[in-house]
N, C-alpha and C positions, 0 to 999 in steps of 0.2 A: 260561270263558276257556281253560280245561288244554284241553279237547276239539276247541280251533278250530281249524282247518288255515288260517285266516285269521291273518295277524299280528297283533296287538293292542297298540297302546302305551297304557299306561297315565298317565293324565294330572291329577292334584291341584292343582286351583286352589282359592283361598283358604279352604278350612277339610275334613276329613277328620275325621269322628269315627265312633265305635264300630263299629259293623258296618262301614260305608264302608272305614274301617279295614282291616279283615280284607280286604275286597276287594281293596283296593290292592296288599298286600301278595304278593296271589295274582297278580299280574301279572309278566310274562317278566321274567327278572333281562334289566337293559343297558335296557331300556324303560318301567320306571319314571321317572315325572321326573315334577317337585315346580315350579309357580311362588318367584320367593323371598319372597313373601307369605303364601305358604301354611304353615295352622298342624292339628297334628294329635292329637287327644285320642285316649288310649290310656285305658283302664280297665275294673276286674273290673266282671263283669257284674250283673246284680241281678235277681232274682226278687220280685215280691211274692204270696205265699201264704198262703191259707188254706181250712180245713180243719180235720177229727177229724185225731187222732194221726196213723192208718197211711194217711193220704192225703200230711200231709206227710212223710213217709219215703219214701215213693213220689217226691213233688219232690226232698227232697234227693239221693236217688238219681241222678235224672235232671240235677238241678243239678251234681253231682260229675261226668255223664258228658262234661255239654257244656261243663265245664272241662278236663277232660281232653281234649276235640278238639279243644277253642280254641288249647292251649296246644301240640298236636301239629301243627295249623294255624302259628303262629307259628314252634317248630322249623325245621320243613319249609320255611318261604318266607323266613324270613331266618337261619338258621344259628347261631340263638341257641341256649345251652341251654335248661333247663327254670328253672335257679336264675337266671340272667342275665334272661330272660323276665320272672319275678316280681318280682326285681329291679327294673330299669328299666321293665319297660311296662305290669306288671300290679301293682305293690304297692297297698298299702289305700285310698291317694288316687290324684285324678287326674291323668294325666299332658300334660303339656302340651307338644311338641316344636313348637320352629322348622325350617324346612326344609333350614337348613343342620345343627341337630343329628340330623334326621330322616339327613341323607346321611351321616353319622357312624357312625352304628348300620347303615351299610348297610338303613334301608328304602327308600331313593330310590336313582337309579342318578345322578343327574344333576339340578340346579338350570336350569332355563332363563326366560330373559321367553319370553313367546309372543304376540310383535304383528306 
């Protein structure tokens, strides 16, 4: 979407979750917009692995790095910190926002019906 010399509004009807998520977010600030039905699940990721020892160090490695983009991802598209972030959209459970709390956090730009 960063690459397009096309405009692109970004548009969340009734449910938004994990990756979808990240997508979203990646969308032009002012052209987000959220139906007000629309619900959206945030949370940390999960791996499941197995393996000898220094295979799984190799995952955790790789698990650590693609939290660390995630969360540089999230910085970057809504203006969070990193402790704000973990806070509110990445702690240990899931997160469940309505689209009026989504526009609160500054992830949406705008609530609209679209009929």
């Amino acid at each position: 979407m960063k690459a397009s010399s096309i405009p692109i509004k970004t548009v969340g009807l009734g449910l938004i979750a994990s990756c979808g998520f990240l997508i979203f977010i990646a969308g032009e600030k002012g052209k987000r917009i959220l139906t007000p039905n629309t619900s959206i699940l945030s949370h940390q990721y999960t791996w499941g692995s197995r393996g000898k020892e220094h295979e799984l160090y190799a995952r955790v490695k790789e698990f650590e790095l693609s939290t660390e983009r995630m969360i540089n991802h999230y910085k970057k598209c809504l203006g969070m910190t990193e402790a704000k972030i973990k806070e509110i959209l990445l702690p240990p459970q899931d997160v469940w926002l309505s689209a009026e709390e989504a526009k609160k956090l500054k992830i949406c730009d705008k609530i609209e019906e679209l009929y």
